[in-house]
mmCIF file of the C-alpha atoms, coordinates in Angstrom:
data_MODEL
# 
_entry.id   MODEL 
# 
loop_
_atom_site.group_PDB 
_atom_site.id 
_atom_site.type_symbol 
_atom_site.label_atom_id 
_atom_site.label_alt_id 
_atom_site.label_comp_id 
_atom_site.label_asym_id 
_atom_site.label_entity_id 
_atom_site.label_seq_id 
_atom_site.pdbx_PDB_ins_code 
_atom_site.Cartn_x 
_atom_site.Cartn_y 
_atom_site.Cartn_z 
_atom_site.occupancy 
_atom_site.B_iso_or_equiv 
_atom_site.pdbx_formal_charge 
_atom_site.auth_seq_id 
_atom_site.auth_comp_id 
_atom_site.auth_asym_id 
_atom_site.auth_atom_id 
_atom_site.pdbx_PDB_model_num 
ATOM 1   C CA . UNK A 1 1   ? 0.000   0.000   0.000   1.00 0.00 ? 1   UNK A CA 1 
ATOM 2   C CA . UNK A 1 2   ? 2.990   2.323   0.042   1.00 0.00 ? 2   UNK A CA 1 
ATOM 3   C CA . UNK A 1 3   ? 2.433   4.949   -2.954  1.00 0.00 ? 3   UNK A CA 1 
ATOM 4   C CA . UNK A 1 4   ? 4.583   5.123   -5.889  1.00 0.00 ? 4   UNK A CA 1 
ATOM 5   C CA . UNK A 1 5   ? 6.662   8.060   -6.376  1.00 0.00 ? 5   UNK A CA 1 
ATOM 6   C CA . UNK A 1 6   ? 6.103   10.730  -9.698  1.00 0.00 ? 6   UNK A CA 1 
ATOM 7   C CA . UNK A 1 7   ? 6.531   13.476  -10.650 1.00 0.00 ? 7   UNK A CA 1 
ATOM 8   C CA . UNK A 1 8   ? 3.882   16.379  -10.460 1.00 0.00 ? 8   UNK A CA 1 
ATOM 9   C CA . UNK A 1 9   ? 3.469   19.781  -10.834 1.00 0.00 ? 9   UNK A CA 1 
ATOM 10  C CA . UNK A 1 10  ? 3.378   22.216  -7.387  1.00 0.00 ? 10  UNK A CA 1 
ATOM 11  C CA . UNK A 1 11  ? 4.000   25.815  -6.903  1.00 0.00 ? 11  UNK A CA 1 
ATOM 12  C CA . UNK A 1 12  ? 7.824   27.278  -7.792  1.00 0.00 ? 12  UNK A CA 1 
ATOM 13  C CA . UNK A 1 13  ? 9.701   26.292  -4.399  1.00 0.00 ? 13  UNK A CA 1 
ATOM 14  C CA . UNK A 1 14  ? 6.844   24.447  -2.482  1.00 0.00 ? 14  UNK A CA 1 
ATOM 15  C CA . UNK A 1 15  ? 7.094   20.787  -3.210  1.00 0.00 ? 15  UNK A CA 1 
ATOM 16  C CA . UNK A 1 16  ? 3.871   19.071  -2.901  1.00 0.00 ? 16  UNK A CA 1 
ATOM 17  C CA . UNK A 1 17  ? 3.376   16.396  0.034   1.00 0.00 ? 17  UNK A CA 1 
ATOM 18  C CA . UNK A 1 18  ? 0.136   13.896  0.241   1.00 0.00 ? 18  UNK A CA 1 
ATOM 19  C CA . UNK A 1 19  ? -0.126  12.480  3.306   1.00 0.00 ? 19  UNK A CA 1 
ATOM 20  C CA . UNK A 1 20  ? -1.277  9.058   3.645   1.00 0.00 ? 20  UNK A CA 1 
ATOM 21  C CA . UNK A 1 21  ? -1.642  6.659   6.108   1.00 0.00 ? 21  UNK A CA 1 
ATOM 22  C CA . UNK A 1 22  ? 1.029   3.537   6.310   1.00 0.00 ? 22  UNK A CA 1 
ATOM 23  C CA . UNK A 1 23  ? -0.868  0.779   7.484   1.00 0.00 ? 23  UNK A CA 1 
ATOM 24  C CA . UNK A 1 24  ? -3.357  -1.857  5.635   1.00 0.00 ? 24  UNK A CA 1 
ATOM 25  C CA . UNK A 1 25  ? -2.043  -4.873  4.008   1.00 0.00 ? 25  UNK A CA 1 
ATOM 26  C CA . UNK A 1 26  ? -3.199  -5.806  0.988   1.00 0.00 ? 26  UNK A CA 1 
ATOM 27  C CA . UNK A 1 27  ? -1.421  -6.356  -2.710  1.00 0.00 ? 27  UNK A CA 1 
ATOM 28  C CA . UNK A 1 28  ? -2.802  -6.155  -5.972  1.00 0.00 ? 28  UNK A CA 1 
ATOM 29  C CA . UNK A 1 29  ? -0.637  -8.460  -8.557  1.00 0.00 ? 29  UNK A CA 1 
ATOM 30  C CA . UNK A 1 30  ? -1.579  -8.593  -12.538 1.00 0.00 ? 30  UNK A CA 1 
ATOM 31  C CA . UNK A 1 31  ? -0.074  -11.332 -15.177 1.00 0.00 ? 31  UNK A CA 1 
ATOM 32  C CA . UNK A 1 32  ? -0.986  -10.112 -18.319 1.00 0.00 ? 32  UNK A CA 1 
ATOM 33  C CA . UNK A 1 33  ? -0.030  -11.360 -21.988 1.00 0.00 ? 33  UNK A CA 1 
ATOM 34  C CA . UNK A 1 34  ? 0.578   -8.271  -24.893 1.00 0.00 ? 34  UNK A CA 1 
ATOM 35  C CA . UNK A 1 35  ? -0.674  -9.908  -27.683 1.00 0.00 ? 35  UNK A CA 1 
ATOM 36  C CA . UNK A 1 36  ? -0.203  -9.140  -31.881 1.00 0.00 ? 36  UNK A CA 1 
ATOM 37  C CA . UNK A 1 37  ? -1.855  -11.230 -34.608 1.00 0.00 ? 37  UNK A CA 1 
ATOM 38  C CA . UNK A 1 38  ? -1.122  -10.525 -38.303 1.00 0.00 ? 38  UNK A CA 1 
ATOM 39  C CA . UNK A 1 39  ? -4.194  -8.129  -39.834 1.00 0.00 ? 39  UNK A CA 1 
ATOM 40  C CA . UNK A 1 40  ? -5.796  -7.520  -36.292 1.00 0.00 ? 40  UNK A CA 1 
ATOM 41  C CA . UNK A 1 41  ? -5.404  -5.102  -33.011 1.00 0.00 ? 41  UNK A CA 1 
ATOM 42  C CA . UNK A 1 42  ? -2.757  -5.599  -30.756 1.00 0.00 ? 42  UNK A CA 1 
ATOM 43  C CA . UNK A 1 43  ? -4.336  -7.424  -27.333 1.00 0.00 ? 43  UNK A CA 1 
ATOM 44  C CA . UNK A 1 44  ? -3.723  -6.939  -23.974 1.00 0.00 ? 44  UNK A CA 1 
ATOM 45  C CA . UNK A 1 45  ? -5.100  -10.453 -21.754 1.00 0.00 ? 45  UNK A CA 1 
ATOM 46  C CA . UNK A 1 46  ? -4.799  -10.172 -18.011 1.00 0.00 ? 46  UNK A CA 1 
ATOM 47  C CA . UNK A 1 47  ? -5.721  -11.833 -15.143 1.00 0.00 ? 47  UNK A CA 1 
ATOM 48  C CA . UNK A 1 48  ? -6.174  -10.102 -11.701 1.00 0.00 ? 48  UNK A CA 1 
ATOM 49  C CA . UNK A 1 49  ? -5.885  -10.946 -8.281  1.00 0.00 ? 49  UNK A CA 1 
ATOM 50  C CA . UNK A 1 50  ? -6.472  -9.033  -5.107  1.00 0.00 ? 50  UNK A CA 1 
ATOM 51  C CA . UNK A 1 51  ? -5.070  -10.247 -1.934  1.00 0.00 ? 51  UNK A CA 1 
ATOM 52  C CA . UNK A 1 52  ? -6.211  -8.664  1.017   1.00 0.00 ? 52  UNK A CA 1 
ATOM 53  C CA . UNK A 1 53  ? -4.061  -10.295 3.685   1.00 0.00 ? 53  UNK A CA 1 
ATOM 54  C CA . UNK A 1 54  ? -6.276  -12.840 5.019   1.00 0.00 ? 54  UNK A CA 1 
ATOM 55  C CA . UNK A 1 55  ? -5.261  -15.970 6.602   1.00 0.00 ? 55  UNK A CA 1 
ATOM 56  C CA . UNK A 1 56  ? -5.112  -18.883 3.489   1.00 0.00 ? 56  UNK A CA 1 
ATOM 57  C CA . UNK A 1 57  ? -5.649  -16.546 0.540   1.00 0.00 ? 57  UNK A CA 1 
ATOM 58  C CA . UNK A 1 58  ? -2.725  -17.055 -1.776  1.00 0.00 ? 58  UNK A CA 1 
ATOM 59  C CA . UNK A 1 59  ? -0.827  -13.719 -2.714  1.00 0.00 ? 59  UNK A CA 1 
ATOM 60  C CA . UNK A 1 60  ? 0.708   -14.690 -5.911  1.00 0.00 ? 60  UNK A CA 1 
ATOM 61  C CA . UNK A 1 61  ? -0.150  -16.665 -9.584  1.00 0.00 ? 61  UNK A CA 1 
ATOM 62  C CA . UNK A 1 62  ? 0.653   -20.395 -9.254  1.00 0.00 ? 62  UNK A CA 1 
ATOM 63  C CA . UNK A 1 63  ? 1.273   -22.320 -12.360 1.00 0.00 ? 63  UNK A CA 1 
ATOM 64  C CA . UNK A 1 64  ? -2.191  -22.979 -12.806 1.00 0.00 ? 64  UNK A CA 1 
ATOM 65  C CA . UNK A 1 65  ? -2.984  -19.359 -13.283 1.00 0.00 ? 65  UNK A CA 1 
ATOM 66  C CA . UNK A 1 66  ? -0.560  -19.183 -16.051 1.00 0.00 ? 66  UNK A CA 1 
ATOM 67  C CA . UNK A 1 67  ? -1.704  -22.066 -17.700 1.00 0.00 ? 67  UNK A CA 1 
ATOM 68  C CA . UNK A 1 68  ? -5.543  -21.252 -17.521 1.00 0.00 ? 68  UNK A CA 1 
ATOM 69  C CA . UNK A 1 69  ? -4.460  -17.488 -18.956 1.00 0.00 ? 69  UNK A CA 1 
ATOM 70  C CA . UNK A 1 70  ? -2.690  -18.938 -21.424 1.00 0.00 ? 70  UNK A CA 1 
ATOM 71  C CA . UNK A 1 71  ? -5.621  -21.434 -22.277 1.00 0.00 ? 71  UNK A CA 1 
ATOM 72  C CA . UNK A 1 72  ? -7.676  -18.144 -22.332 1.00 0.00 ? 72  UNK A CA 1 
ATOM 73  C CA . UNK A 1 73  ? -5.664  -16.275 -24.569 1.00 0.00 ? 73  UNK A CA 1 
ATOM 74  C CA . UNK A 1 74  ? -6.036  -18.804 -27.625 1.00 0.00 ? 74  UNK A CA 1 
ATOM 75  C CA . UNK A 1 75  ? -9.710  -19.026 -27.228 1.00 0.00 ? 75  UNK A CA 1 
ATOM 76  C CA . UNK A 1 76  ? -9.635  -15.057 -27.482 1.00 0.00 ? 76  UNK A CA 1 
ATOM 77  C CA . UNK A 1 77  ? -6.932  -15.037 -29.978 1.00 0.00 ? 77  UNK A CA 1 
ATOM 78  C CA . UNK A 1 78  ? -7.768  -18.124 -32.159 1.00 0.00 ? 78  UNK A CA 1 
ATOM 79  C CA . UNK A 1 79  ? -5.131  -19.586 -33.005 1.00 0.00 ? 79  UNK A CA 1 
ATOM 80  C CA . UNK A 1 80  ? -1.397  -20.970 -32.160 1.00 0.00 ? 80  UNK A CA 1 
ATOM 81  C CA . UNK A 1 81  ? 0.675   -19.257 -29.915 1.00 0.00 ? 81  UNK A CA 1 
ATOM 82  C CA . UNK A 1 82  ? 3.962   -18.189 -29.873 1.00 0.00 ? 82  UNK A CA 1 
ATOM 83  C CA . UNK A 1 83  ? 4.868   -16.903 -25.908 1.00 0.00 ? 83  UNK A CA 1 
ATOM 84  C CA . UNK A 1 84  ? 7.787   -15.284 -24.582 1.00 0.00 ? 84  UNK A CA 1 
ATOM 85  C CA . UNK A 1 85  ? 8.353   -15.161 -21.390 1.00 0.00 ? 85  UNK A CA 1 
ATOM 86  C CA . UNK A 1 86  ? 10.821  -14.197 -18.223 1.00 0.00 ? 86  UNK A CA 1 
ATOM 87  C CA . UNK A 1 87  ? 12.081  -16.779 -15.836 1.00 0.00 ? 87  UNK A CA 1 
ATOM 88  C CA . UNK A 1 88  ? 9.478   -16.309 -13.417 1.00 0.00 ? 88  UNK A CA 1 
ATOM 89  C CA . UNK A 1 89  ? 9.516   -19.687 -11.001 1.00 0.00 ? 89  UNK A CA 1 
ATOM 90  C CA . UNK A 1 90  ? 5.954   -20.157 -11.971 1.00 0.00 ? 90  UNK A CA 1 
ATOM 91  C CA . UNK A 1 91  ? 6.996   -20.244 -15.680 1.00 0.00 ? 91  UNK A CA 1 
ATOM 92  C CA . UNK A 1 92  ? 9.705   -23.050 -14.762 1.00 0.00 ? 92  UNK A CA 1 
ATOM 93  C CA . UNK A 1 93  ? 7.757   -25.677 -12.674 1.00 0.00 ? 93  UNK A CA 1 
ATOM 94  C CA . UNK A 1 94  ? 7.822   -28.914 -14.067 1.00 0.00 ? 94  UNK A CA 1 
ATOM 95  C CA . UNK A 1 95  ? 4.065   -29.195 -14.736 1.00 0.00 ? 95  UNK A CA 1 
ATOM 96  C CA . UNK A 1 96  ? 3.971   -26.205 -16.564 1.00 0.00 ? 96  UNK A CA 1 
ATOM 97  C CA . UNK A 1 97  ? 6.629   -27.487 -18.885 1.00 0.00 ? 97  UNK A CA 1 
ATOM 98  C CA . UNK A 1 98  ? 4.621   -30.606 -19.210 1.00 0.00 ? 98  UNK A CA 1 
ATOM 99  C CA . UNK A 1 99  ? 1.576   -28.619 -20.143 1.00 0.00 ? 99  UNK A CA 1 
ATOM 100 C CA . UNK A 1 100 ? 3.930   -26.558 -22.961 1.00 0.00 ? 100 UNK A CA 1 
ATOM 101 C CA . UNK A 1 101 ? 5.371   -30.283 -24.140 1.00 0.00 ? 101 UNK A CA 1 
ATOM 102 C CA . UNK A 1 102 ? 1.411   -31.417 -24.292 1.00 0.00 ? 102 UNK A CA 1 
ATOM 103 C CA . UNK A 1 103 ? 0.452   -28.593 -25.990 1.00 0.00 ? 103 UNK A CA 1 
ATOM 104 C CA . UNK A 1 104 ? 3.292   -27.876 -28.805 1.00 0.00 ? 104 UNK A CA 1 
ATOM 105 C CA . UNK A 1 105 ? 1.246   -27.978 -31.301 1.00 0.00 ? 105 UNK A CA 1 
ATOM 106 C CA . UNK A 1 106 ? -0.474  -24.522 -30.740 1.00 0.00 ? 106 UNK A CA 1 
ATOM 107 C CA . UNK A 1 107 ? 1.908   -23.542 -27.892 1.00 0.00 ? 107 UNK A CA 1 
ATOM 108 C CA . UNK A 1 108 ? 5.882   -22.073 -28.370 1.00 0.00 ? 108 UNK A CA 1 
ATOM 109 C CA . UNK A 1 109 ? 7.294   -20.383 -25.730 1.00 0.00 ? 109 UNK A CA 1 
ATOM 110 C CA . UNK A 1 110 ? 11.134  -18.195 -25.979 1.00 0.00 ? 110 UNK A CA 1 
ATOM 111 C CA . UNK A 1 111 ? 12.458  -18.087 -22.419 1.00 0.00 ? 111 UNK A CA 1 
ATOM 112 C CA . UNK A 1 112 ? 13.857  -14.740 -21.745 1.00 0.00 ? 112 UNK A CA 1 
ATOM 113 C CA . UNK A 1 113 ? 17.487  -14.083 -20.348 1.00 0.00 ? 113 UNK A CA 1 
ATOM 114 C CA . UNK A 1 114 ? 17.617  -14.442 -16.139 1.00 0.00 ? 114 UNK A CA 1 
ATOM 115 C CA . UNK A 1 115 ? 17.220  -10.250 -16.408 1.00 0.00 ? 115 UNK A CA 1 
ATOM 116 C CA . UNK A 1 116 ? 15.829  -8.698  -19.906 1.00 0.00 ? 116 UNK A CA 1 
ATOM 117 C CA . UNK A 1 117 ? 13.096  -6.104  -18.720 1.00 0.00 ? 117 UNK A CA 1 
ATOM 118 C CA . UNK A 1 118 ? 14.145  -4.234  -22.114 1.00 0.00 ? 118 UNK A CA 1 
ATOM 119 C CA . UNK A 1 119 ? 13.198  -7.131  -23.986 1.00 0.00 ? 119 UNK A CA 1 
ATOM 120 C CA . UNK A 1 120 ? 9.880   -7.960  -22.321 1.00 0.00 ? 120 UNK A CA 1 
ATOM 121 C CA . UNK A 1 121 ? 6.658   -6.223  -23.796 1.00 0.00 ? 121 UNK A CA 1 
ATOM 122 C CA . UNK A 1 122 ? 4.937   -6.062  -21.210 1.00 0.00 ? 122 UNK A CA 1 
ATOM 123 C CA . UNK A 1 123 ? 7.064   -4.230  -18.444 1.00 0.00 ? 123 UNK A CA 1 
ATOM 124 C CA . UNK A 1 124 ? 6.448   -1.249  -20.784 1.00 0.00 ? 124 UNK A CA 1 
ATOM 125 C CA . UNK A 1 125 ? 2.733   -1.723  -20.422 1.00 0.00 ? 125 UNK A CA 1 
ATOM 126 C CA . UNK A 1 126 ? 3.008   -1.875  -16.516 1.00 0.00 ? 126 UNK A CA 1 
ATOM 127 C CA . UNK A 1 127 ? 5.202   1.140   -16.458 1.00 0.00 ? 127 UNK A CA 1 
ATOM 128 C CA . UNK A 1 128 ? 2.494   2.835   -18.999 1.00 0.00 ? 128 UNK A CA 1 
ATOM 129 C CA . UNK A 1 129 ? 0.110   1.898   -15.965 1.00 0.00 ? 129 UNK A CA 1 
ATOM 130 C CA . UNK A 1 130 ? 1.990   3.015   -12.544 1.00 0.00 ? 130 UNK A CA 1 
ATOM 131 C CA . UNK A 1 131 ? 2.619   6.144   -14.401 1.00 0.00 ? 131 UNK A CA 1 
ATOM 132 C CA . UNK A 1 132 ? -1.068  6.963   -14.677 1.00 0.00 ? 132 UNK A CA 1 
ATOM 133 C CA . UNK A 1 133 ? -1.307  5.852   -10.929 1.00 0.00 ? 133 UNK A CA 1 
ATOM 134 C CA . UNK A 1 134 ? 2.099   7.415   -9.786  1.00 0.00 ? 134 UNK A CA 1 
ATOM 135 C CA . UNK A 1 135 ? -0.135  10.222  -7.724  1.00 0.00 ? 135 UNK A CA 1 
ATOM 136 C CA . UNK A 1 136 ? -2.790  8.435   -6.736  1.00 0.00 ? 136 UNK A CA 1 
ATOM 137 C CA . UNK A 1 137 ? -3.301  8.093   -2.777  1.00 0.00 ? 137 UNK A CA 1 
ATOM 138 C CA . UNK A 1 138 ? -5.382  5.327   -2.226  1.00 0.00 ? 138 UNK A CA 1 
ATOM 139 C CA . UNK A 1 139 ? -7.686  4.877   0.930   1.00 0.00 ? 139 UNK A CA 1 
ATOM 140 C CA . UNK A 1 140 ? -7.754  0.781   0.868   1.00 0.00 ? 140 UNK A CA 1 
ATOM 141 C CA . UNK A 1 141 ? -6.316  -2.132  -1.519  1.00 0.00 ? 141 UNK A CA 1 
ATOM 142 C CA . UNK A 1 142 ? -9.997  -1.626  -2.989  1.00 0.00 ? 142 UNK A CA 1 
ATOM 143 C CA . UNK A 1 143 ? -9.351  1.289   -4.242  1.00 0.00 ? 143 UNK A CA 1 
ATOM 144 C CA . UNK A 1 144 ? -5.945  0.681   -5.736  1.00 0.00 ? 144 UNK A CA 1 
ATOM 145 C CA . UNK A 1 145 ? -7.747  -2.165  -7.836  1.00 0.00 ? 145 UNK A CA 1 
ATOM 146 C CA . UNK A 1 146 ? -10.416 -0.365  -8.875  1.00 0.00 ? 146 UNK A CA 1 
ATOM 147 C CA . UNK A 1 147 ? -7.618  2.286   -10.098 1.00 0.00 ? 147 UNK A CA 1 
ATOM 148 C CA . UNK A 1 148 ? -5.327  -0.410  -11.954 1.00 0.00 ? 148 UNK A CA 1 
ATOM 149 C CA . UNK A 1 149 ? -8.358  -2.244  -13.784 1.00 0.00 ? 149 UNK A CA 1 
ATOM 150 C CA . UNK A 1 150 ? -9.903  1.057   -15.028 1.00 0.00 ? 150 UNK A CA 1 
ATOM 151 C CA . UNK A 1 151 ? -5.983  2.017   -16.236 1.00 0.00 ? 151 UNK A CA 1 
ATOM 152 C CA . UNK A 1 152 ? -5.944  -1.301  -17.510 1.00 0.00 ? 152 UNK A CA 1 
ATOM 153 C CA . UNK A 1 153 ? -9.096  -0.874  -19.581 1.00 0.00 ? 153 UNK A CA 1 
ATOM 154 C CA . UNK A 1 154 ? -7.991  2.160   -20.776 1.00 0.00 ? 154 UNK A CA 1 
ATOM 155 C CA . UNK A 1 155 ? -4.533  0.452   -22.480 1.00 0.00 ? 155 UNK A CA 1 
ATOM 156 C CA . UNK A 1 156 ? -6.701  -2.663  -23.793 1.00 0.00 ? 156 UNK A CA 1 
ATOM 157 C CA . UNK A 1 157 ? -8.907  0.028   -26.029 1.00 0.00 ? 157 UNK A CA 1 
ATOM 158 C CA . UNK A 1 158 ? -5.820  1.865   -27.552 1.00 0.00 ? 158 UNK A CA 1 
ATOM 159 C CA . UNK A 1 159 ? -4.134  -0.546  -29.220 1.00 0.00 ? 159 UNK A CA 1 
ATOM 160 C CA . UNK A 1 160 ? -1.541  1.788   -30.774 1.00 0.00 ? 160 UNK A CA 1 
ATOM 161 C CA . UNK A 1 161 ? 0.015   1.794   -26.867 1.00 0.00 ? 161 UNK A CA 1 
ATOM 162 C CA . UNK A 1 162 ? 0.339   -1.998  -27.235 1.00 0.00 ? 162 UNK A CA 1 
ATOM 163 C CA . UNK A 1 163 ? 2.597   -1.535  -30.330 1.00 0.00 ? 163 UNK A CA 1 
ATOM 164 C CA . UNK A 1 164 ? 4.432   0.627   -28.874 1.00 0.00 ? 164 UNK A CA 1 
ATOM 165 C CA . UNK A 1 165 ? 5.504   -1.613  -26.206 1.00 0.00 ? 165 UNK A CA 1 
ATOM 166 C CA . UNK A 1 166 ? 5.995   -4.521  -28.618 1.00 0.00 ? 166 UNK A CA 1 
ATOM 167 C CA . UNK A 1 167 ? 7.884   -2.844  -31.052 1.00 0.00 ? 167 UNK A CA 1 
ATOM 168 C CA . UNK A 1 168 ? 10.309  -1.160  -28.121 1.00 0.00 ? 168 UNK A CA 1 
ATOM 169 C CA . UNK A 1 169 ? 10.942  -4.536  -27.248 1.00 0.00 ? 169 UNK A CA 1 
ATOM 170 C CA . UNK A 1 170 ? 12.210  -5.688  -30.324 1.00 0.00 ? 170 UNK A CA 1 
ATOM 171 C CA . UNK A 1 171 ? 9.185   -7.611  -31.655 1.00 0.00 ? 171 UNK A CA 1 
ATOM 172 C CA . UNK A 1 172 ? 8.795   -5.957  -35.282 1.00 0.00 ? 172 UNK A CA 1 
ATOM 173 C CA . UNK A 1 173 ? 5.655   -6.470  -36.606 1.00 0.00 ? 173 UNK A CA 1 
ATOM 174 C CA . UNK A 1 174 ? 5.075   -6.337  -40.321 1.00 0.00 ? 174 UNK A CA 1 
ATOM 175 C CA . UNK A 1 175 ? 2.001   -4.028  -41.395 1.00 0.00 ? 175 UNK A CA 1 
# 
């Protein structure tokens, strides 16, 4: 719940504080896919979670939320798909390799080096959403959800952003 630091505008010499309270658990964590298909929109597919700190509710993505995103994203996108991905320990359990070797025919996935932020898409479309959030004070972990999804939204319905983030990453797209 700590806020993330921008930058903002303030009168010449008076640098502008907000206040906010330290306490409240609570953790907001996103695994999204930026997706391109030959002749269509760029995609953005994410899956949300909201972890409020209670006693049994799990606080990160297990494998199983990878594989059922990635099971979602070729219903949505139709056809085969080609992922590339960072060496999250999610990504590298041994069933999830066992679901990619089941599922080769529609399924190739690029592992990224142990640290390439520069070559993964989608860090650029997380940083394109803290910025938007970068002055936002929230109250609860309630209202910092509310506040990613509807910045979310906003990047899913201007596909030109997605580009952007694919084609900084090296992923050239013909078209």
């Amino acid at each position: 719940m700590r806020p993330p630091r921008a930058r903002t505008w303030g009168r010449v010499g008076r640098t502008p504080v907000v206040h906010v309270r330290g306490r409240g658990s609570g953790r907001v964590s996103i695994a999204g896919m930026a997706c391109y298909k030959q002749g269509e929109r760029s995609r953005l597919i994410y899956k949300f979670r909201v972890h409020r700190g209670r006693k049994g509710e799990p606080k990160a993505f297990t494998w199983q939320d990878y594989r059922d995103l990635i099971v979602r994203a070729r219903a949505q996108l139709g056809g085969p798909i080609v992922l590339v991905w960072d060496n999250l320990s999610a990504h590298l359990m041994p069933p999830m390799k066992e679901f990619i070797a089941a599922n080769s025919d529609w399924l190739t996935v690029f592992q990224l080096p142990s640290y390439a932020p520069d070559l993964n898409p989608q860090e650029g479309i997380w940083a394109l959403m803290k910025r938007e959030i970068g002055n936002l004070a929230v109250v609860n972990v309630d209202h910092l959800a509310k506040a990613v999804k509807r910045r979310l939204k906003k990047i899913q319905y201007r596909p030109h952003l997605i580009d952007g983030c694919l084609t900084s990453a090296g992923l050239i797209m013909d078209g």
